[in-house]
C-alpha positions in Angstrom: -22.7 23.0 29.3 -25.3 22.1 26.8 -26.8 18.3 26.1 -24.7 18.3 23.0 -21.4 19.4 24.4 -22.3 16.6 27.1 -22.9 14.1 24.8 -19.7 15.4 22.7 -17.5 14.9 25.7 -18.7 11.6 26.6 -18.0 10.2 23.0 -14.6 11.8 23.0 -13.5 10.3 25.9 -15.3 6.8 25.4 -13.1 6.9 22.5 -10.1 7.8 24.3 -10.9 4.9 26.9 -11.0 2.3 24.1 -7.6 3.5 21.9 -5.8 3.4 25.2 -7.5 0.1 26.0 -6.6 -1.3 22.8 -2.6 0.4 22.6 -1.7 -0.4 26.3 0.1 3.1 25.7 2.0 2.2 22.9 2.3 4.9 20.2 -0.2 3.0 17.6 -1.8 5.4 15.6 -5.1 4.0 15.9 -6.7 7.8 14.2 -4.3 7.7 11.6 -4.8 4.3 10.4 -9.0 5.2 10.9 -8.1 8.4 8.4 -6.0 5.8 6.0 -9.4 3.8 5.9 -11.3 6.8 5.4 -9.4 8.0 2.1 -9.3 4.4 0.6 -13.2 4.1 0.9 -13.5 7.5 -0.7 -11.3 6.3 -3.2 -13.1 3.5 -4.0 -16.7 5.0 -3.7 -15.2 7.8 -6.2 -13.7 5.5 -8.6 -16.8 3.9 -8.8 -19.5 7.3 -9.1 -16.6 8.1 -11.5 -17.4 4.9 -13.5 -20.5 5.0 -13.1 -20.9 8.4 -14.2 -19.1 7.5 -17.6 -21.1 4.4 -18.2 -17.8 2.5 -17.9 -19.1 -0.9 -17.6 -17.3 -3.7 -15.3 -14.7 -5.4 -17.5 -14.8 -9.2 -17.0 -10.9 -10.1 -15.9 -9.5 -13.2 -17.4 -7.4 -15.5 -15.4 -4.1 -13.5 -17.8 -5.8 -10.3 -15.9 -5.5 -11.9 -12.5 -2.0 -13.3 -13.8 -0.7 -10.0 -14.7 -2.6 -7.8 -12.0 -1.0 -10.1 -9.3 2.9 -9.8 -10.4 2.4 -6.2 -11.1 1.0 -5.6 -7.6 4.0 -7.4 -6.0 6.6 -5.8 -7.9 4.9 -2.4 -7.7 4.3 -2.4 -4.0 7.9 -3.7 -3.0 9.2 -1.2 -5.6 7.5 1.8 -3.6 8.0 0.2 -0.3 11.2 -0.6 -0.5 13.5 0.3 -3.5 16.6 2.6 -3.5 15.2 5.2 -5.7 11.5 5.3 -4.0 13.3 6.3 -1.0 12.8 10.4 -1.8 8.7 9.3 -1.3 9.0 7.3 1.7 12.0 10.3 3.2 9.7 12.4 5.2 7.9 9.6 6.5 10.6 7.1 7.6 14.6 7.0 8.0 17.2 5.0 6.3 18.6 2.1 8.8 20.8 -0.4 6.1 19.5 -2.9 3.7 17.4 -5.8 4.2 18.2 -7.6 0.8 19.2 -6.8 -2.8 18.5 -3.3 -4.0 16.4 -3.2 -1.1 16.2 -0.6 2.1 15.7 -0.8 5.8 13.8 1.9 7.2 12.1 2.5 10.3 8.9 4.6 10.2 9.3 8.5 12.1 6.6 10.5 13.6 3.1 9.6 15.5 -0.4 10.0 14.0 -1.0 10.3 10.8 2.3 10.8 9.7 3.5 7.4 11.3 0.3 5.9 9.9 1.5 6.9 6.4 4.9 5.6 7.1 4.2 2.0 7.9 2.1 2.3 4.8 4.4 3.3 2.6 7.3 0.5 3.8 4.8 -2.1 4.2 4.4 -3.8 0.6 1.6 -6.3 1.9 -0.2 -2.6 2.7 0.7 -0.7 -0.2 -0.4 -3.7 -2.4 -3.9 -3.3 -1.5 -3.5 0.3 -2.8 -1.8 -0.6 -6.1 -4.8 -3.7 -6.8 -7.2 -1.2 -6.4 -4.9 1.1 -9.0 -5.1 -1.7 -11.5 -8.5 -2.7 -11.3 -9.4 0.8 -11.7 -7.3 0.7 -14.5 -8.9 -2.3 -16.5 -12.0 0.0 -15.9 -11.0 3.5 -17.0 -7.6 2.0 -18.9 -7.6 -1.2 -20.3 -5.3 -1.6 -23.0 -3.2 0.7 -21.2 -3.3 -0.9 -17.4 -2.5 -4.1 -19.4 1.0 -2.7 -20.7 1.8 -1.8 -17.6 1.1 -4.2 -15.2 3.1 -6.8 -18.1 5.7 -4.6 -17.9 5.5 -4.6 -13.8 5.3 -8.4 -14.1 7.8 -9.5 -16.5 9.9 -7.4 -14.0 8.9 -9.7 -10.7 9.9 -12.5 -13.2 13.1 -11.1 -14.2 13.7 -10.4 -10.6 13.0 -14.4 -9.8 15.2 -15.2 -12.5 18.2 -12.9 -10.8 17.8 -14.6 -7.6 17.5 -18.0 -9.0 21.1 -17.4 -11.5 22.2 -16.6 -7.4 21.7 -19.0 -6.0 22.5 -21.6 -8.7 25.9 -19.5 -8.6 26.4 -19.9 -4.6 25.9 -23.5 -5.1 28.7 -24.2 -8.2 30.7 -22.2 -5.8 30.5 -24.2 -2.4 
């Protein structure tokens, strides 16, 4: 065996040692989750050569940005991670156990690796909102007028939503 195969080896299985130090032999998919970083950083390091590139400059965000941006990250992310109709994207990935709430599934993630990596992203809304804000700033970048419409659309949603519950729950109480 050469240096390099020895040296190979030795990283290989220091990094064995430490996932199955750090999982206790659980099935947490330490590699998938370390390829999930890998294609966000790309992401980000493209979206920015890409700006870059097109002499896009930086928008400055307005507090109405941050306003918008933040309800259309919450209803977007618990849209894909947990609606009815998203359920075709999350299908390979997860399976169906019930509902958790209004218009919204229970499912438990399928697989190891990479492919349970993707699951718990995809029904994890705190996880796939990190994602979606990247979307949007990206957006105000490339897409500004654009990204705007959207993300009010997206957040006069969340606030419809709030007002559903609330009608609820003023309902429940008449009632009792």
């Amino acid at each position: 065996m050469t240096s390099s195969e020895d040296v190979e080896r030795q990283v290989r299985d220091t990094v064995h040692a430490e996932r199955d130090a750090y999982t206790g032999g659980s099935d947490h998919p330490l590699g998938g989750y370390l390829g999930a970083m890998g294609v966000y950083a790309a992401s980000v390091a493209a979206l920015a050569a890409a700006a870059r590139l097109a002499g896009r400059p930086l928008p400055e965000p307005t507090v109405w940005d941050l306003a918008l941006c933040t309800g259309a990250t919450h209803r977007l992310s618990r849209l894909l991670a947990k609606d009815p109709v998203t359920s075709p994207l999350r299908a390979p990935f997860t399976r169906f156990e019930g509902t958790t709430g209004p218009a919204e599934l229970k499912e438990g993630v399928r697989g190891s690796g990479a492919r349970k990596a993707v699951g718990e992203l995809l029904t994890c809304p705190f996880c796939t909102g990190v994602w979606i804000a990247t979307g949007l700033s990206a957006g105000l970048v490339f897409a500004p007028r654009a990204t705007r419409l959207a993300a009010l659309t997206l957040t006069a949603l969340a606030g419809s939503d709030l007002l559903q519950f609330a009608r609820v729950r003023i309902q429940r109480a008449a009632g009792e």
